[in-house]
C-alpha positions in Angstrom: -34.6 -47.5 -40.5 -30.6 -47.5 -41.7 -30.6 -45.6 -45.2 -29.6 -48.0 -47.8 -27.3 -46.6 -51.5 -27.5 -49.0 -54.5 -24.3 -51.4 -54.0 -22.9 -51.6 -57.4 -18.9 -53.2 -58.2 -17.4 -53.1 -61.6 -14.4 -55.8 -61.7 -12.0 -56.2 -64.3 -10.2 -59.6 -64.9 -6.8 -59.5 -64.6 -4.0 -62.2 -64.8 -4.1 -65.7 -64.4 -3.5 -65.6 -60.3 -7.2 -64.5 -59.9 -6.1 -60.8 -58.9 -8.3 -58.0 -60.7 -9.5 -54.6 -60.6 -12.7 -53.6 -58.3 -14.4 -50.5 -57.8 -17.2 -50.4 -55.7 -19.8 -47.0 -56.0 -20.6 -46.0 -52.5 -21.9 -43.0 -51.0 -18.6 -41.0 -51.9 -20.2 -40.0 -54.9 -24.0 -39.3 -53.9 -21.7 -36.7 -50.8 -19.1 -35.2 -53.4 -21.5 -34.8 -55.8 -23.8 -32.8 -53.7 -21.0 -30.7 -53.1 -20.2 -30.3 -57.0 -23.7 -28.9 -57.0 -23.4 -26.3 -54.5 -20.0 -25.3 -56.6 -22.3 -24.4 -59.9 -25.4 -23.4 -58.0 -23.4 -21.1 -55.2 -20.4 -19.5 -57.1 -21.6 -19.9 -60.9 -25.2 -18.8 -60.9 -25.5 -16.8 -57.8 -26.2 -13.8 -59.9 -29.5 -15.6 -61.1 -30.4 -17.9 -57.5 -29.7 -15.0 -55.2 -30.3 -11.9 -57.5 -27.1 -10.5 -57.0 -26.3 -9.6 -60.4 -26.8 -6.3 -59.4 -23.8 -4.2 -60.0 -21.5 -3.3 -57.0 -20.9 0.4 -57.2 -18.1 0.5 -54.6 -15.3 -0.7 -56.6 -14.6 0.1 -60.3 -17.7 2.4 -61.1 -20.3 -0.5 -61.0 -18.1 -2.3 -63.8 -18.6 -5.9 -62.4 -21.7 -7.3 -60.3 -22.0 -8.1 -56.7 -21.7 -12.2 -57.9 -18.6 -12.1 -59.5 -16.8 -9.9 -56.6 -18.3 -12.8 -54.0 -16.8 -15.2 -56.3 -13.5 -14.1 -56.6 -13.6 -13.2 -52.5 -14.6 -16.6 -51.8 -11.9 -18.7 -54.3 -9.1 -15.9 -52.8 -10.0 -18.0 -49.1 -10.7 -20.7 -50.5 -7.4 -21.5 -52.0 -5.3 -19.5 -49.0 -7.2 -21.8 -46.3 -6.7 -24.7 -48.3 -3.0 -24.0 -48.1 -2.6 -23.4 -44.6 -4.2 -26.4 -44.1 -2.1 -28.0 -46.3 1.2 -26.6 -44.5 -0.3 -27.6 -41.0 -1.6 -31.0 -41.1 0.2 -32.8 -38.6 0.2 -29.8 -36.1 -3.8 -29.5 -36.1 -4.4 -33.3 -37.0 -6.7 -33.7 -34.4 -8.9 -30.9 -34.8 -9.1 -31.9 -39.0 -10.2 -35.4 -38.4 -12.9 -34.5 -36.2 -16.7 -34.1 -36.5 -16.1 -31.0 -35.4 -14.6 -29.9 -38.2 -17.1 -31.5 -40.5 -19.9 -29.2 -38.5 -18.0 -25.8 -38.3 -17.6 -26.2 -42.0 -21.1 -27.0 -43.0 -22.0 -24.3 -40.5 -19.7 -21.9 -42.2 -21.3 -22.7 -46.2 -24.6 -22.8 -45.1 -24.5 -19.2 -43.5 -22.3 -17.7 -46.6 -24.7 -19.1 -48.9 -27.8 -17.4 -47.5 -25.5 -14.2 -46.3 -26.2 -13.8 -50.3 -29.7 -13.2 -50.4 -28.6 -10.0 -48.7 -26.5 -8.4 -51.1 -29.2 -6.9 -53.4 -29.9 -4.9 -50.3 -27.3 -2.3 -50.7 -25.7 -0.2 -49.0 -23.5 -1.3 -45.8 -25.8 -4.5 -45.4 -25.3 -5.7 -48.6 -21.7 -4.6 -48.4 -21.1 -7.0 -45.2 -23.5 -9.7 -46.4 -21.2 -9.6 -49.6 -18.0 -10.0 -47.4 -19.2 -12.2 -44.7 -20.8 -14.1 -47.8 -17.1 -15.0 -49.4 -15.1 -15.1 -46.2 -17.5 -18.0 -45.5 -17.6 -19.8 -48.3 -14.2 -20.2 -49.0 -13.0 -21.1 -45.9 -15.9 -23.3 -44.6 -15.5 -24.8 -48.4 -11.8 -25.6 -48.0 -12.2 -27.6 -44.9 -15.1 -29.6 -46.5 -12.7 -30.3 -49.5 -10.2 -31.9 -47.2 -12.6 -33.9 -45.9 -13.9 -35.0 -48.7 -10.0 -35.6 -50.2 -9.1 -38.0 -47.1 -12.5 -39.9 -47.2 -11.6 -40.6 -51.2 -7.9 -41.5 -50.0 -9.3 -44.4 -48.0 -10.4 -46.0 -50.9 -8.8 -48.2 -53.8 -7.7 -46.5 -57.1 -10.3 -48.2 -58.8 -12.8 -47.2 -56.3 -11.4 -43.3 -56.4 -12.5 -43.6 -60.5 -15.9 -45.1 -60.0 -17.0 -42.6 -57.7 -15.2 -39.5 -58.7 -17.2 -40.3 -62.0 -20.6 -40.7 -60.8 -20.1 -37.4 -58.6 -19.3 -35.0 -61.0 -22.4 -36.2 -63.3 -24.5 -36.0 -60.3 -23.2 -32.4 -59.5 -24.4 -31.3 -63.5 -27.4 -32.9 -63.1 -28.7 -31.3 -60.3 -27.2 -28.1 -61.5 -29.7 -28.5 -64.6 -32.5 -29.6 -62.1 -32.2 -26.2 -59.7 -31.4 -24.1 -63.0 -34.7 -25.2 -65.4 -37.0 -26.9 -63.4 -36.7 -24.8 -60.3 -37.9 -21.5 -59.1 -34.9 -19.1 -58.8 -35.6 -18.2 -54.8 -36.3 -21.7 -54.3 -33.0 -23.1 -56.3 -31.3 -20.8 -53.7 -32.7 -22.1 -50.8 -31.9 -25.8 -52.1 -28.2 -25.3 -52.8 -28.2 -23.7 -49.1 -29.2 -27.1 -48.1 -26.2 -29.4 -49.7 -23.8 -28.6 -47.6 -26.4 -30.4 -44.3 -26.6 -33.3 -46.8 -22.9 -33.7 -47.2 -22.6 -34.0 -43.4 -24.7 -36.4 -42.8 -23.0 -38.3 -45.7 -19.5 -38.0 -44.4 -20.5 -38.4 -40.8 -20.8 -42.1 -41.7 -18.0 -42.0 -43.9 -15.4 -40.9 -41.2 -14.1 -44.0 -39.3 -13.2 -44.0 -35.9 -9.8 -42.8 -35.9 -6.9 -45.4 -36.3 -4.8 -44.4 -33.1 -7.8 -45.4 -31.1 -8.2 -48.6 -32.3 -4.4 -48.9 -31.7 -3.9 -49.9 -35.7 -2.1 -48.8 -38.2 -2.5 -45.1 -38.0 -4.1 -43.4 -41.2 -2.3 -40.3 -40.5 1.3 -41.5 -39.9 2.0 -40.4 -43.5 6.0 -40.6 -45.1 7.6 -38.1 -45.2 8.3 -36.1 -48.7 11.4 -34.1 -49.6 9.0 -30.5 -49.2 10.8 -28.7 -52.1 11.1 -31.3 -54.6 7.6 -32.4 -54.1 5.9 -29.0 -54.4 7.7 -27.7 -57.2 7.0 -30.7 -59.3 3.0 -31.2 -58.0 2.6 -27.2 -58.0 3.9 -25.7 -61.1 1.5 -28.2 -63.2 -1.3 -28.2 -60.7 -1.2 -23.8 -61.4 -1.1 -24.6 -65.3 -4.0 -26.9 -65.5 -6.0 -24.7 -63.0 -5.8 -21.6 -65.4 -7.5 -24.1 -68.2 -9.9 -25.9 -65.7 -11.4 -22.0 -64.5 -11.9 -21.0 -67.8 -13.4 -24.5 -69.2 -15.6 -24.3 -65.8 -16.5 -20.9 -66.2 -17.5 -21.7 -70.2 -19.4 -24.5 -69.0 -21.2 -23.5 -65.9 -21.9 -19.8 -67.4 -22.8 -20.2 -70.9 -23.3 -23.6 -71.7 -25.3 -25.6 -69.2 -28.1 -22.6 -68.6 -29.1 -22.8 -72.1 -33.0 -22.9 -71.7 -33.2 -24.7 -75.1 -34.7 -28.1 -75.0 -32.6 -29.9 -77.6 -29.7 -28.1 -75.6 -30.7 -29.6 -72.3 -31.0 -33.2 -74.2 -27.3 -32.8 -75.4 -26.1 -32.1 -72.3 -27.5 -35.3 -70.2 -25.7 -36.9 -73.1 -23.0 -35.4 -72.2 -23.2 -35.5 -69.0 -23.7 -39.6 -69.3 -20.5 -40.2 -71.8 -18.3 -38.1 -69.7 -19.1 -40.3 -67.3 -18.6 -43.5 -69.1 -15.3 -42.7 -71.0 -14.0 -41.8 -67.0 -15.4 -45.0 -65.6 -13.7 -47.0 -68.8 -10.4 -45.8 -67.4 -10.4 -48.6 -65.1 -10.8 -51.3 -67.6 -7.9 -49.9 -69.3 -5.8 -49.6 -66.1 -6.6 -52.9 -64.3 -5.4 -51.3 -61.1 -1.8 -51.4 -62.8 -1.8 -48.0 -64.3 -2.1 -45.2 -61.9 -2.2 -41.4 -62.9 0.1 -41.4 -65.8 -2.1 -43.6 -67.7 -5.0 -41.7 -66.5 -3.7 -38.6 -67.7 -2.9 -39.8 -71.2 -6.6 -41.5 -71.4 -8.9 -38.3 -70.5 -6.3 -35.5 -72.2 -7.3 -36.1 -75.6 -10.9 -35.9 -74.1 -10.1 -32.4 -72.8 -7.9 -30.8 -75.5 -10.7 -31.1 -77.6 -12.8 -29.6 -75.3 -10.7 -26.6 -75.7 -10.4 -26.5 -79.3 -14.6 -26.5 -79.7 -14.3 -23.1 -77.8 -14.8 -21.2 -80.9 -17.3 -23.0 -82.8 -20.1 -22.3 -79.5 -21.8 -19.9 -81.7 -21.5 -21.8 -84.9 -24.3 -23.6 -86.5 -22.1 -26.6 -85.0 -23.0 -25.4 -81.8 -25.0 -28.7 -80.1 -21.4 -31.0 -80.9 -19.0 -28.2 -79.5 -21.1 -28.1 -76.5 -21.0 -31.9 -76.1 -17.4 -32.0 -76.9 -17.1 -28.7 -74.2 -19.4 -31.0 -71.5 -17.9 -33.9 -72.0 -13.7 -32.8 -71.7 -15.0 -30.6 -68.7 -16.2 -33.6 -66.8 -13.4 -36.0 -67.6 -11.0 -32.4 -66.4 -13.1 -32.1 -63.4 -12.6 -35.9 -62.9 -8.7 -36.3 -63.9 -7.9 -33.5 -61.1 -9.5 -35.1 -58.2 -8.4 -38.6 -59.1 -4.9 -37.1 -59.2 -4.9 -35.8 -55.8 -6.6 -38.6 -54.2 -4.3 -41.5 -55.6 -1.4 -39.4 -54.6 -2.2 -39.6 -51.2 -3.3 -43.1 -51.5 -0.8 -45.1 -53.7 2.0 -43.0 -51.8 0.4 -43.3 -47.9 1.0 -39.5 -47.9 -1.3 -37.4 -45.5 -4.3 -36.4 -47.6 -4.4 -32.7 -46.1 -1.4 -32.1 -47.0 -2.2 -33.0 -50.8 -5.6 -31.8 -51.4 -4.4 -28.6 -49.0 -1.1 -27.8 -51.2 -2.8 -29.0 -54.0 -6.4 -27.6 -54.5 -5.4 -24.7 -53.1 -3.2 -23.9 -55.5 -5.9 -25.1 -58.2 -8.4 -23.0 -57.0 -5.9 -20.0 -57.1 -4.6 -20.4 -60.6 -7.9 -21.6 -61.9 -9.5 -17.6 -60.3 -7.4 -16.6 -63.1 -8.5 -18.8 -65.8 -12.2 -17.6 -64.6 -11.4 -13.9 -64.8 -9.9 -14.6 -68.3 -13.4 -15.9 -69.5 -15.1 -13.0 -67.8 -13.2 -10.1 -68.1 -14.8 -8.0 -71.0 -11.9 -6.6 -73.4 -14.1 -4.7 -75.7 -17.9 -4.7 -76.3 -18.6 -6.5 -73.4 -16.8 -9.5 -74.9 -14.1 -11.7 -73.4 -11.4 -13.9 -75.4 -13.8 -16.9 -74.6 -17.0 -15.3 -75.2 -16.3 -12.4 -77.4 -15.0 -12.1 -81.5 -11.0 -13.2 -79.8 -11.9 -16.1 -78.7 -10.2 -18.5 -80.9 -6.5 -17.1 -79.8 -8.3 -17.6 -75.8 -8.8 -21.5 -76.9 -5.4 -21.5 -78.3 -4.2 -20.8 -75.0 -6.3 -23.2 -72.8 -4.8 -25.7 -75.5 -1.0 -24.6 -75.1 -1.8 -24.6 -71.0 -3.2 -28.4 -71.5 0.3 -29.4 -73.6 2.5 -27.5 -71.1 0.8 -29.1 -68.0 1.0 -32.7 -68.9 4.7 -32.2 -69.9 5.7 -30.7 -66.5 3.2 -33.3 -64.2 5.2 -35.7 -62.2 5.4 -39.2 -63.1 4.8 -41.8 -60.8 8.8 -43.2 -60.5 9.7 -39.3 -60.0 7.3 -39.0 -56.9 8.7 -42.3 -55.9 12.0 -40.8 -55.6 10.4 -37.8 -53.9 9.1 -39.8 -50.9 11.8 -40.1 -48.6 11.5 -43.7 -47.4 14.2 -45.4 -45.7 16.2 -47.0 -48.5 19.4 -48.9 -46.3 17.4 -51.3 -44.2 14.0 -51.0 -41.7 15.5 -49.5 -38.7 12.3 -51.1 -36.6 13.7 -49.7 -33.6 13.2 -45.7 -34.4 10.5 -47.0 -36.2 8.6 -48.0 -32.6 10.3 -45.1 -30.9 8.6 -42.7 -33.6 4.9 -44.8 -33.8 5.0 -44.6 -29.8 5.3 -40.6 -29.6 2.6 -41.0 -32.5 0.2 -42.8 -30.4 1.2 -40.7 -27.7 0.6 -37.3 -28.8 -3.0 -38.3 -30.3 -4.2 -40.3 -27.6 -3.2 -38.7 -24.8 -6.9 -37.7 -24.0 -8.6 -40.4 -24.7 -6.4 -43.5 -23.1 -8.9 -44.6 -20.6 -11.8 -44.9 -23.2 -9.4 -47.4 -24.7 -9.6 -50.1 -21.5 -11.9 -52.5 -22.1 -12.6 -55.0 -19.3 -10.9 -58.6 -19.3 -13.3 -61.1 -19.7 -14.2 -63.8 -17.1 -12.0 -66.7 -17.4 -10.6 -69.5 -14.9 -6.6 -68.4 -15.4 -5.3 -66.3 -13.5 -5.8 -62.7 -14.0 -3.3 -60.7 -16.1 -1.6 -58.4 -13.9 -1.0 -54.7 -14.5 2.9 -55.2 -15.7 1.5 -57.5 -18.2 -0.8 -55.9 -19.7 1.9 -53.1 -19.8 4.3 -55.4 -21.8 1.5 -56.7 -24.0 0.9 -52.7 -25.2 4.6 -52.7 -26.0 4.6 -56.1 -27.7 1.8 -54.6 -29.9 3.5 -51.4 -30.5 6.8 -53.3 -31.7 4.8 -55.5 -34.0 3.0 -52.3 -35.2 6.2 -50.3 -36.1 8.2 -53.2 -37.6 5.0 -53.7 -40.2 4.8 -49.9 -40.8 8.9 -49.6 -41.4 8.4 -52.5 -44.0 5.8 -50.6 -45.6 7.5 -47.4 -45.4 10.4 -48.9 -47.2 9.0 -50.3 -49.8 6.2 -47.5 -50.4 3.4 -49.7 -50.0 0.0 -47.8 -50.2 -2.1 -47.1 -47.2 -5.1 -50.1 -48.5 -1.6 -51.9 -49.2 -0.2 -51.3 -45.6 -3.6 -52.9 -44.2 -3.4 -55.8 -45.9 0.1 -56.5 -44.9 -0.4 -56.2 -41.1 -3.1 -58.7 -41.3 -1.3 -61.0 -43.6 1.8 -60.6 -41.0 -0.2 -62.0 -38.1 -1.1 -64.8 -40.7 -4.8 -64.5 -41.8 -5.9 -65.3 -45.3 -7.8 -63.4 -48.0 -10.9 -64.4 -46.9 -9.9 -63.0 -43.3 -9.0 -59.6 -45.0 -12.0 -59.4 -47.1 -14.6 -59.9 -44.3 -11.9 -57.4 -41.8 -11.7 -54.7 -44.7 -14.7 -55.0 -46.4 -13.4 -56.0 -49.8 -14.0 -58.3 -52.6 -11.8 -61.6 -52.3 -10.5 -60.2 -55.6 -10.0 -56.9 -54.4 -7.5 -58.9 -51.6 -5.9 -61.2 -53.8 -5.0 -58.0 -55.7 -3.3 -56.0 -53.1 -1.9 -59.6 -51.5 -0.3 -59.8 -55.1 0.8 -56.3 -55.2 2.5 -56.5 -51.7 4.2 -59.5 -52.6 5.5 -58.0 -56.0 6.6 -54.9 -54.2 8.6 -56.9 -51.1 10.1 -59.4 -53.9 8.8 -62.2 -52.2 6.3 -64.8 -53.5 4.8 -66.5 -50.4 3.1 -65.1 -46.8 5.6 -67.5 -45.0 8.8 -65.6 -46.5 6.8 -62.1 -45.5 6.5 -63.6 -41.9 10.1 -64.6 -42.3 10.4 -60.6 -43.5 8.7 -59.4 -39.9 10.4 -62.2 -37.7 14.1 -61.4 -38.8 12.6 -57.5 -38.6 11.7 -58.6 -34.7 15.0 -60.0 -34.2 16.8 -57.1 -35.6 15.0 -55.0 -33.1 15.5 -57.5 -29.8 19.4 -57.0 -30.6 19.2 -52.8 -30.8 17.2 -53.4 -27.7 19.7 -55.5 -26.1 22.5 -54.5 -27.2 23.5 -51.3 -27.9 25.8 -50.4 -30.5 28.9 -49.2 -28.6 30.3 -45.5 -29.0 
């Protein structure tokens, strides 16, 4: 019997043309938020699952425990695999796509995570449990991130908000569940088991790749100007990691393992607005707004998060902690959103993104952990200790400093190197052919499919041959309109179909959308191409076809 997830949409009217905003909460965040989970229970509260609290006498004299050195082991590969994935997307593309990966990187968690019941062994067991048990983690995390980053990228911005939500409230909730209502042993053995559940979850989620059903290719991202973009994505994505470790570490360390009732009360409260005020982001954007608008929403949210830092031991305690729960969610939330509508509105390859960019999160936010860790006198840090006013102060100035360096949306549109003096269709099919080419090579006879029976003649090898490059043309000349006009990848989709002349009803039953949801990208495509009518955008791929008969034909001389 097919497993069924509650199908719920929120839609937002928008102008009079009948185009609005529609999320739709899926399965991504039931998959993501399992893995949110395994974040708290396996890195956070290892110490207290997998008893290794225990003090690792190899390094500094016993000073720090065996859970915080296979902490900062695992976010060290974590955040260097996530950039070498990021710099070699397109040359292992294959490999990254496939289920294989999915399996090698559950397999990888799974074994790191119980490698950790070892470590309060000792001696060299413990000491290669403790190593195998970080190596592990990190990098079979990494690859499970980028999964998880191009399964979001598929989706709608609306969509990305919904579920990014609802995943990071699931993730704290059954973080509570395995840390008061669970047996330690048994917690442990549990958050061993979210990674298996995230497979199964993104095994369904993967789609069969787009260069085998000959369509618009998923992975034939635009090109970015390499410097440009990673100095102005990287230098704010390092800054707000530094304040995301230490509000994590604050929150997942001190805050959500309070045993108190009334404690555990405020924090499904807070738990539930963070949520909420996220989720209301996309009644405020009506799929107009993109990250900017995001950002300025949920900041507010989050500075004040940092400024109750101080006031945890306060008899205002139970508010700081909601205001500290609630700013961490909508941070946890912001970041991912970022990334994935990056990849999305832009059609840029999501490894690349969530590679370059969570890995460099993960790496600036080991420091922000360490800062809320690392004792500077009486076993107190500048979070946790008598200082820790002047460390909020500096989670606040890292918030301010962030948001003035992050990249607008009309910078990262002049980022993008799109073609700007024309579509040249012609190296356009040239490039989508070696495309096609070099990922298909092995699997071109699984792509012949039988004619059927009919009283015509049958269609003779030479053309069927011309019919493949027929397609491929029409392919190319609809992917160098979108690359010149940055169309989004949802966006791209519903411009080939509306190029071979279907209607939104055609692209809502083909895509699985709302008629809404279609009308909405139909309007944005048609805004974007400054045309008003699908008979001038056929006009648009026609004079595109003729332009490339003539290269064809005739050759410019030289």
């Amino acid at each position: 019997m097919a497993s069924t997830f509650p199908h719920v949409t929120i839609t937002v009217a928008g102008k009079e043309n009948g185009s609005d905003a529609s999320g739709e909460l899926n399965t991504l965040s039931l998959g993501y938020g399992f893995h949110q989970a395994w974040i708290y229970s396996a890195m956070f509260s290892a110490g207290v699952f997998f008893g290794t609290d225990t003090p690792f006498t190899m390094l500094f004299d016993g000073a720090y425990s065996c859970s915080l050195i296979v902490l900062v082991i695992s976010m060290i590969f974590f955040g260097i695999a996530l950039l070498a994935l990021g710099v070699t997307n397109q040359m292992f593309l294959r490999f990254y796509v496939s289920k294989r990966a999915l399996g090698l990187s559950a397999s990888l968690i799974c074994l790191g995570t119980y490698a950790s019941f070892l470590v309060p062994v000792g001696g060299p067991l413990g000491t290669l449990a403790l190593l195998f048990a970080g190596l592990a983690t990190g990098i079979g995390s990494s690859l499970m991130v980028v999964l998880w980053g191009t399964a979001f990228a598929r989706y709608e911005f609306s969509t990305i908000i919904l579920n990014t939500a609802v995943s990071v409230a699931i993730g704290i909730g059954l973080y509570m569940v395995l840390t008061h209502l669970v047996p330690p042993f048994c917690s442990g053995v549990i958050t061993g088991i979210f990674p298996i559940a995230e497979v199964f979850i993104l095994w369904r989620l993967t789609p069969i790749p787009y260069y085998r059903r000959r369509e618009i290719p998923i992975f034939h991202p635009l090109t970015v100007k390499p410097a440009q973009f990673l100095v102005r994505m990287l230098i704010p994505t390092a800054i707000f990691g530094f304040a995301l470790g230490v509000l994590r570490t604050v929150a997942s360390n001190i805050v959500l393992p309070a045993a108190d009732l009334t404690m555990l009360l405020v924090m499904g409260a807070a738990a539930c607005l963070g949520m909420f005020i996220t989720i209301a982001t996309i009644f405020i954007s009506k799929n107009e707004g993109h990250w900017d608008l995001i950002f300025r929403t949920l900041l507010p949210f989050i500075a004040l998060a940092a400024i109750s830092l101080p006031f945890l031991n306060s008899p205002s305690s139970l508010l700081a902690c909601l205001a500290l729960i609630v700013g961490y969610m909508c941070f946890e939330a912001l970041m991912w959103i970022f990334f994935a509508d990056l990849a999305q509105e832009f059609r840029l390859s999501p490894i690349f993104v969530f590679g370059t960019g969570r890995g460099t999160l993960a790496l600036a936010s080991l420091f922000g952990t360490l800062f809320a860790m690392t004792p500077i006198s009486d076993a107190s840090s500048m979070i946790t200790g008598a200082d820790y006013g002047s460390g909020a102060l500096l989670v606040l100035f890292a918030l301010i400093l962030g948001y003035v360096l992050s990249p607008r949306q009309r910078e990262v549109k002049a980022i993008v190197a799109a073609p700007t003096e024309g579509v040249n269709v012609d190296q356009g099919t040239e490039a989508l052919k070696k495309h096609i080419a070099a990922l298909d090579e092995k699997d071109a006879t699984a792509e012949k499919v039988p004619a059927p029976e009919s009283e015509e003649p049958q269609e003779t090898p030479q053309d069927a041959e011309e019919g493949r490059r027929a397609k491929g043309r029409f392919h190319a000349q609809c992917e160098a309109i979108a690359d010149r006009y940055l169309l989004s990848r949802r966006e791209t989709e519903v411009m080939f179909l509306l190029a071979k002349g279907h209607n939104a009803a055609f692209i809502q039953d083909q895509l699985c959308i709302s008629k809404s949801t279609a009308k909405t990208h139909i309007n944005h495509i048609y805004r974007k191409l400054d045309i008003h009518t699908q008979q001038e955008l056929l006009s648009m791929v026609e004079a595109a076809k003729r332009e490339a008969y003539d290269s064809e034909n005739n050759p410019p001389r030289r």
